[in-house]
Each structure stands twice: as C-alpha cells, then as structure tokens.
ZAMARGU-4260 file (C-alpha; in steps of 0.2 Angstrom, whole numbers, plus 5000, padded with zeros to 4 digits):
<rodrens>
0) 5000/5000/5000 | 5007/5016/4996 | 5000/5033/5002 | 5002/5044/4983 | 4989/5031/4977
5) 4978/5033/4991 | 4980/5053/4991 | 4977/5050/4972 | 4962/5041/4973 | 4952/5053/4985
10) 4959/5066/4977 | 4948/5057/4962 | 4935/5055/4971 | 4938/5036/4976 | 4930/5029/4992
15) 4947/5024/5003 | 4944/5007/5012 | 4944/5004/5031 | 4963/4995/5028 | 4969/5011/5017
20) 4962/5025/5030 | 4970/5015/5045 | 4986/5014/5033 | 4985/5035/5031 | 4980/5037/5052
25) 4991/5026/5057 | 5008/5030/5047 | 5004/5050/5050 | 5002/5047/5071 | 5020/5035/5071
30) 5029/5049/5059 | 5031/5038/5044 | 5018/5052/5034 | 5026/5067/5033 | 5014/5082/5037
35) 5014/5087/5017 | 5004/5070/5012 | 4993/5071/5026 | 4988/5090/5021 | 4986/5084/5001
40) 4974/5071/5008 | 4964/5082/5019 | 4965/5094/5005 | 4957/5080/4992 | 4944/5077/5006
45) 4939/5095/5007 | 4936/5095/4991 | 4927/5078/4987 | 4920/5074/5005 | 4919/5058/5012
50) 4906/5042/5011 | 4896/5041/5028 | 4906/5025/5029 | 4923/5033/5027 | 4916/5047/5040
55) 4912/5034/5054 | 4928/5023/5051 | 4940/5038/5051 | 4931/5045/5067 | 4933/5027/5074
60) 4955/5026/5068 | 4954/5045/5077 | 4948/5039/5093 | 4956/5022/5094 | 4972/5029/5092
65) 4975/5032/5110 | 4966/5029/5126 | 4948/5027/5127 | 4941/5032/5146 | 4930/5019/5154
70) 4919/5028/5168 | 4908/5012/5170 | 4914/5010/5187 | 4905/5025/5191 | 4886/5022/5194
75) 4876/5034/5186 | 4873/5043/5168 | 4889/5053/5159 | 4883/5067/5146 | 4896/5080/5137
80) 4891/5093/5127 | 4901/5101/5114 | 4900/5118/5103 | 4906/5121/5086 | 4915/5137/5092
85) 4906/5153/5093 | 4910/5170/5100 | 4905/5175/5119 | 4904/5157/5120 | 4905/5153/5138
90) 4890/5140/5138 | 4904/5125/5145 | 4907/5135/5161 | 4891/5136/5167 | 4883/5119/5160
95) 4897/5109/5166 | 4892/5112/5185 | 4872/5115/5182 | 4871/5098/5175 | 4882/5090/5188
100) 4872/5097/5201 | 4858/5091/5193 | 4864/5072/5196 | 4872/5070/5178 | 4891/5067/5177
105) 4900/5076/5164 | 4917/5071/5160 | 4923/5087/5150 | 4934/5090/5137 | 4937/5106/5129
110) 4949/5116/5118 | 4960/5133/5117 | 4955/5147/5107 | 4957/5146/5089 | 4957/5159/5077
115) 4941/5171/5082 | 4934/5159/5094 | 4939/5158/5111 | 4942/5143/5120 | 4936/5136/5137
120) 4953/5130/5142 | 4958/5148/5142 | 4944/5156/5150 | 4946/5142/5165 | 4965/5146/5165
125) 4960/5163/5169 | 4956/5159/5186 | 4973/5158/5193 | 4980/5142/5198 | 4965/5131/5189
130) 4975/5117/5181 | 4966/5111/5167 | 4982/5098/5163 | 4973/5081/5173 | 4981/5067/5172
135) 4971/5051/5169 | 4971/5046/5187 | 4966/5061/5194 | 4953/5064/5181 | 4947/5044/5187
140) 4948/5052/5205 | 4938/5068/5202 | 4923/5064/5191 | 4916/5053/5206 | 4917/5065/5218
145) 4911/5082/5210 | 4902/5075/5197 | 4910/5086/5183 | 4928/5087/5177 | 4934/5101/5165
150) 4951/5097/5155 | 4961/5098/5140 | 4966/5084/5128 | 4979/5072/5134 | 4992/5065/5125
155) 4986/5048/5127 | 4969/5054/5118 | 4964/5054/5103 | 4982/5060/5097 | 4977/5055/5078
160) 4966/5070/5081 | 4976/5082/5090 | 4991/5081/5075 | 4978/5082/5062 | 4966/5096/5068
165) 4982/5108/5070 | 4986/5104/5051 | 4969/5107/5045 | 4969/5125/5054 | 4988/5129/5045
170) 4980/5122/5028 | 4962/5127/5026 | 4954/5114/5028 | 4944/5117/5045 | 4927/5120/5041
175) 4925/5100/5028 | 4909/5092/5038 | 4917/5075/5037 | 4932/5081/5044 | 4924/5092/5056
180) 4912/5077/5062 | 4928/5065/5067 | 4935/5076/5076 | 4923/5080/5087 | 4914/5064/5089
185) 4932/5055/5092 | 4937/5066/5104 | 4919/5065/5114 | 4917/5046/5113 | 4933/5044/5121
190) 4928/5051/5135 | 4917/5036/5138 | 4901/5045/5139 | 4881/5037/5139 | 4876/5053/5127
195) 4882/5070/5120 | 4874/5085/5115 | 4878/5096/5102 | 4878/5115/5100 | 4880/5116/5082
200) 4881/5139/5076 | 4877/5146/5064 | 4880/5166/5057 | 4893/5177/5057 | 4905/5170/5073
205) 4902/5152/5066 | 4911/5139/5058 | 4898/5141/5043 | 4887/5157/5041 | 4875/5147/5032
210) 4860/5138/5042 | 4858/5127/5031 | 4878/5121/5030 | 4874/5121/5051 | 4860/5106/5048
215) 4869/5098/5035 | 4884/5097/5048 | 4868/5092/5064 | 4865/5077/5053 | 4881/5070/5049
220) 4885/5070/5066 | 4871/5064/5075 | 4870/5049/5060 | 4888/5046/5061 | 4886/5046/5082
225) 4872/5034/5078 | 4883/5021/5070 | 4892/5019/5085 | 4877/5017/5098 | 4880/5034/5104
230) 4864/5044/5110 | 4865/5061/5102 | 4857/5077/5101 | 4859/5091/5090 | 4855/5108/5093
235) 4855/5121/5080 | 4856/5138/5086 | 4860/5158/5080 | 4881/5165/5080 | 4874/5182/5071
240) 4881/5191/5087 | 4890/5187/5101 | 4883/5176/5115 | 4880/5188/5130 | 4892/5203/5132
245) 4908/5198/5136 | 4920/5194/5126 | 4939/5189/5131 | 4946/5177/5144 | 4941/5186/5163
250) 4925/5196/5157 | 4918/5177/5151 | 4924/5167/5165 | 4916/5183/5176 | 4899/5182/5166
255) 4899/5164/5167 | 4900/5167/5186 | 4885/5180/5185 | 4875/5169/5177 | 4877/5152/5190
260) 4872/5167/5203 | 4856/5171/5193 | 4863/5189/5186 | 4870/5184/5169 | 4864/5191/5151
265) 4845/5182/5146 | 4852/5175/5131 | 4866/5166/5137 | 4856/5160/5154 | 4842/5152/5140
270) 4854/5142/5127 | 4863/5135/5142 | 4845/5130/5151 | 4839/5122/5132 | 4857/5113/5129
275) 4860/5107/5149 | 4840/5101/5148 | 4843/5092/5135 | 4857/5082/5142 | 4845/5078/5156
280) 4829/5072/5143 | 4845/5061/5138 | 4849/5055/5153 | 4831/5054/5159 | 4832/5066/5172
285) 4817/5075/5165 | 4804/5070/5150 | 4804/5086/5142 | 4816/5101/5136 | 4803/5114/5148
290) 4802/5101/5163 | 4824/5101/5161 | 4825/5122/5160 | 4812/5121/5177 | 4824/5108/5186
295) 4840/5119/5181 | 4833/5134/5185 | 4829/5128/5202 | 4845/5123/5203 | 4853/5142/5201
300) 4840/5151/5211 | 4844/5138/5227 | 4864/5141/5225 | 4868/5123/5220 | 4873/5128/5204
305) 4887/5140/5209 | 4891/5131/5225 | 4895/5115/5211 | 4906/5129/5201 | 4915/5133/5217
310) 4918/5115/5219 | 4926/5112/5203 | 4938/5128/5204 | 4944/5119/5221 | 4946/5103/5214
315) 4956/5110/5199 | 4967/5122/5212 | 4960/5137/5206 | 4957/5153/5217 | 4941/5151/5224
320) 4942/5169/5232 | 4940/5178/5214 | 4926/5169/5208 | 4917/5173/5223 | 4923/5191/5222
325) 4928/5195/5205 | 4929/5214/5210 | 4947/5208/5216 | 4954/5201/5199 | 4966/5213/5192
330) 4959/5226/5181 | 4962/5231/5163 | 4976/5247/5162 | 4968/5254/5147 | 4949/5254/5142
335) 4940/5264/5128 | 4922/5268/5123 | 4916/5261/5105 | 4900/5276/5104 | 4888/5278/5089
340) 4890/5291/5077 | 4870/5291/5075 | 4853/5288/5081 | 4844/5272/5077 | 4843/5254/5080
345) 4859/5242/5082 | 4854/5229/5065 | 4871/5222/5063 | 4885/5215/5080 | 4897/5207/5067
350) 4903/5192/5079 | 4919/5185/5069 | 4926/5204/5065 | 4920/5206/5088 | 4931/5191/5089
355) 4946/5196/5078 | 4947/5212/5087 | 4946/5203/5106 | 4959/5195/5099 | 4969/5209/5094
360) 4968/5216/5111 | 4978/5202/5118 | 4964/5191/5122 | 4967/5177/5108 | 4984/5170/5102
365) 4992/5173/5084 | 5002/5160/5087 | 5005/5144/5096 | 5019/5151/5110 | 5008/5169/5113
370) 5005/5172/5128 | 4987/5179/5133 | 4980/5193/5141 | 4968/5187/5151 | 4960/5204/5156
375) 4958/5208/5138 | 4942/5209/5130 | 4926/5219/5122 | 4910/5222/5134 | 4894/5226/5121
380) 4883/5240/5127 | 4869/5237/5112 | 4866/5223/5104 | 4853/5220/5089 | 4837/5229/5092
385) 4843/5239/5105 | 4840/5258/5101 | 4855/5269/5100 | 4859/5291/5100 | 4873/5297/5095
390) 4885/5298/5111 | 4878/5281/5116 | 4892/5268/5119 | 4891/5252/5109 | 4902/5241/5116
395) 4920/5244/5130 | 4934/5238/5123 | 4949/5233/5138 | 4968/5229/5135 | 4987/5232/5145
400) 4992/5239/5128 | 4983/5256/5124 | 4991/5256/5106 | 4981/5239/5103 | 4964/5247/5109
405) 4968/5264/5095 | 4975/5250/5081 | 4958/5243/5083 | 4945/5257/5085 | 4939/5258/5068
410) 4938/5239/5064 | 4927/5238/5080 | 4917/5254/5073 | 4913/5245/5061 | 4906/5229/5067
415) 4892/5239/5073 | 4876/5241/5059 | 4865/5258/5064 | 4848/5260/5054 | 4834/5270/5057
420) 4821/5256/5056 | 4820/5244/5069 | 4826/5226/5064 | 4818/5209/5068 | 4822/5202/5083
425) 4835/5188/5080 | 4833/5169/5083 | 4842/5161/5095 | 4839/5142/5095 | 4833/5135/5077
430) 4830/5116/5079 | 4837/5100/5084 | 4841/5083/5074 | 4841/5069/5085 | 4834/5049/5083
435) 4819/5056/5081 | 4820/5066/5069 | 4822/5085/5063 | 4811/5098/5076 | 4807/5114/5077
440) 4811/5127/5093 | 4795/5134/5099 | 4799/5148/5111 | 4783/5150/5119 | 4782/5131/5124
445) 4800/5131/5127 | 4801/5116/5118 | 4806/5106/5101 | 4790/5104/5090
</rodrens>
C-alpha cells in the first residue's frame, strides 16, 4: 500500500477502504507520513467529501488511536456537550456544574481558542491556579466525587486528532463536515460518555454562516454518532452576534460566574438551560426540554449551581476567592468607549470581526507560543434591536496595551450596523436533529416541536 495512490484516489474521488484509511491514520500518528501527504489528503477530502462510511471509520482510527476512558465503574449517567465554536461562548462554564448538580456526570473535554473563537481551556485558566492539565488518574479520581471534570486533551487521547486538527487550521481545511464530524465525535466518545449534546452555530462568529451548511453538519453528526450506539442530540442555534456581552478570557469566566448566581445576560442564561435540559431528557432526568430548564433553573436560584462551580475551581486548584469576588481580579490598564455616530437601531453586531478584534487586544493568540492577556476583552453595550443616540456607547473595549485598543477602534466601529428602522428580533435556537427526527424550537412552549 502506498500513500500517493491513496492521496490520488480521493483526490479522484475514490471511496478509501477501512485498511487504506487506517494505513494513512496510522503512518501519520507514528511519523512515517510526513505532514505534506497528510495535508494533500485532507485537502482532496475538502474537496470531494467523504462516504458516511469513510466518516464513521475515520472517526473510529481518530479515537482508537489512544486511550479510550471507561467511567463504567462510576454508577450513574455521563453526558458532554460540545460547541462548534462561537464567540462569547462561555456556555461550557456554566453547563458543566448545572448539569452535575443536577445528578448528571459530565466528563469534560474542551479546547483553546482558535482563530476568532475563544476557547474554554483559556477562559478556566483565567482563574489563577486552575489546572486544566489532569492526568488520567486524577481525572478517574475527580469525576466521582464532584460529578464534573473540565480538562484539556491528553496526550494519550485521541492523538490522531490532535496532529491532524492543528494541520487542518495551517491548511484550510477546517470548516470539511466530514472532517469536522471526526473530530469532534472521536474526541467526545473517548471520553466514555452514555450521550452528547451538540451545540452546532450558525451566522457570522460560526464555523459556517449558512443555516443550512449548520444542519447539514447536525445530521452527519448525530447519524455518524448513531453508527456507534451513541445517544446524540443536536442543537441548532444563531452565532449572528455574540453570546452575551463579554467577550475575552476574565470578562467570560466573570459572566459565566454572574450567570450560575442568577445575574447573567438572558440570552446566554436560555441556550445554556435548552442545551443542559437536554442532556438531562438524555439521561432521563426529565421528560421534556421545559420540565429540564424548570429543574436547572431551580438549581441556580437555590445556589447549588454556583456552589457545584466553586467545587470544581477547588478541585482544579484554582482561586476560589476571585470567583466569589471578582471585584478583586486585576483590572484592565487601558479601556476605551466604542460610541455611535448616529441615532437608530443596532441591525448588525458582526461576531467573527468582535472576535478578531478581542483577539487583537491580547485576548486570543496569533500563534502557538503567545501568551494571553487574560484581562483583555470587548463588553457590548447594544446589541441587535437595541435603540441607540449618538454619544451612546456600543460596546467597552479593555487591554494592557493602549496602542492595541487605538489600532483597533475603527475595525470595531465597524462591526456595529446603525439603521433607522427597527430590525427583527434575532433567533436564538433554530431546531434539533436527534433519533427522532428534525424539530422545530418553539419559544413559547420552550420546547422542540
């Protein structure tokens, strides 16, 4: 077998075999494929996709290629949930304890930032002193106990994926569904969860803009997650502007905290209820999306929530004094008003260019060895629909570097729309694809119809 035929014949448009895709996987992980035939390969599946059986045996290579947990010593049900990557997403922070609290264990594990989306690793790591680098043995020790743990990839998982995902962001080839789908379902069944949920964006901050592309990707992964006897949900919802208001390391971890507390932003507060209720209709916890939200909300208004939080930041060795009083985190040195330049309503809150900026400021990385500003960040003032005169302030931009906050002024400017007539208000939540089928989110009911 040699790996120019097999590059050739996907790049043809072949269907590769199980042996020929565990010859590519395989070779890559133990350094026999250099990096170069590997990124022609995922460039000639970019291009002509892959059969639903190449999709489920490549995620199967990805997942088998290191160490798959096995929690089935620990009685009781195991649910993840997992985002496409969004920006303001800091759903993970605040599902992760709500659903533990609510008697679900969640065996966690989550990303850095990449590109325009931040990542949940970092936003934790804000917290100083919260090691999210668990072994295996204390992840084993941990999950029992509190019920949730919240960690990076090791190197004894899925490794196949870790080599492979950093060459897909270096050769363009992030956003292929088939490529896309094992990757995230690898790295989730390796956890050894009972059931995943799936927050999968669309819009502007998204992997795709396109809702459509966003159900196309729903269905691949909840049918590929089927082949393997994994019960999986997946929810589509809006990325057309941020999630909540904060956006950088610190300002999400603090909004994350405001919401376990009952105080955070209503659109953030609802998509975590829908996609944490939903892991307990999985689980069994509750029959219906509205009965989950009544149980979780229960669950925050009575503390449990945020005492479950406080839990996990001292399991992990973070500082429990700042979350439960931010006011003493170290402050931004510089800050500057974003302030409209007319009256009107906000129409537009470009969430990728939100994100590019943040990440200007310092709260991202433009490469692997950057360090972070964790204080770094944009708070919105107006987001769409919200009425505006000029002199109002759209949006706070922070950072330790004032020359980053002037650099970027205008770009942020400009991710703000102004018009005169009010726009529709946005979606938030568009459906789900699960084994039942394809419904529809009905607000009123609070419910998939």
């Amino acid at each position: 077998m040699n790996q120019v035929d097999l590059i050739h014949k996907k790049r043809d448009g072949g269907e590769l075999t199980e042996n020929e895709l565990a010859f590519l996987i395989s070779g890559y992980v133990a350094g026999d494929i250099p990096d170069y035939q590997i990124s022609a390969f995922l460039m000639a599946v970019y291009f002509q996709g892959m059969t639903s059986r190449e999709t489920a045996t490549l995620t199967a290579l990805m997942r088998d290629s290191g160490v798959v947990l096995d929690h089935s010593h620990i009685p009781g049900f195991k649910a993840d949930k997992h985002s496409t990557g969004g920006v303001g997403d800091k759903v993970s922070l605040i599902l992760a304890p709500l659903v533990a609290a609510a008697g679900v264990y969640v065996p966690m594990i989550s990303g850095r930032a990449l590109a325009h989306t931040g990542g949940t690793l970092d936003k934790l790591e804000a917290i100083p002193g919260f090691r999210t680098n668990l072994s295996l043995e204390e992840i084993a020790r941990q999950l029992p106990e509190v019920g949730a743990v919240l960690v990076g990839q090791t190197a004894d998982l899925t490794p196949a994926d870790k080599k492979i995902y950093a060459l897909r962001d270096a050769t363009a080839t992030v956003n292929s569904i088939p490529l896309i789908t094992a990757s995230i379902l690898s790295k989730k069944m390796a956890e050894g969860i009972d059931a995943l949920v799936l927050d999968v964006k669309a819009g502007s901050g998204a992997i795709f803009n396109e809702k459509e592309k966003a159900w196309e990707l729903a269905r691949m992964l909840v049918n590929t997650a089927a082949h393997f006897g994994l019960r999986t949900s997946a929810i589509v919802t809006a990325m057309d502007q941020p999630l909540g208001n904060a956006i950088g390391n610190w300002l999400e971890t603090k909004e994350a905290i405001d919401t376990l507390r009952g105080t955070g932003p209503k659109d953030l507060l609802e998509l975590t209820l829908v996609l944490s209720a939903q892991m307990l209709v999985l689980a069994g916890k509750a029959g219906s999306v509205s009965e989950g939200c009544a149980i979780l909300e229960e669950k925050i208004s009575s503390g449990q929530a945020f005492d479950k939080f406080l839990e996990l930041v001292k399991w992990h060795e973070g500082d429990v004094s700042v979350v439960q009083n931010p006011d003493i985190y170290p402050q931004p040195k510089h800050s500057l008003a974003i302030k409209s330049e007319t009256d009107g309503y906000v129409a537009k809150v470009d969430s990728r260019e939100i994100g590019i900026v943040s990440m200007a400021l310092g709260a991202g990385r433009s490469s692997v060895e950057a360090e972070i500003d964790y204080t770094a960040g944009i708070c919105l003032k107006r987001k769409i629909c919200d009425s505006v005169k000029t002199g109002d302030t759209l949006a706070m931009a922070y950072s330790n570097h004032t020359e980053l906050l002037h650099a970027n002024a205008t770009r942020l400017q400009a991710a703000f729309k102004i018009e005169i007539e009010k726009p529709t208000t946005p979606g938030l939540i568009y459906g789900v694809i699960n084994s039942a089928g394809e419904k529809h989110w009905n607000a009123e009911k609070r419910d998939f119809v």
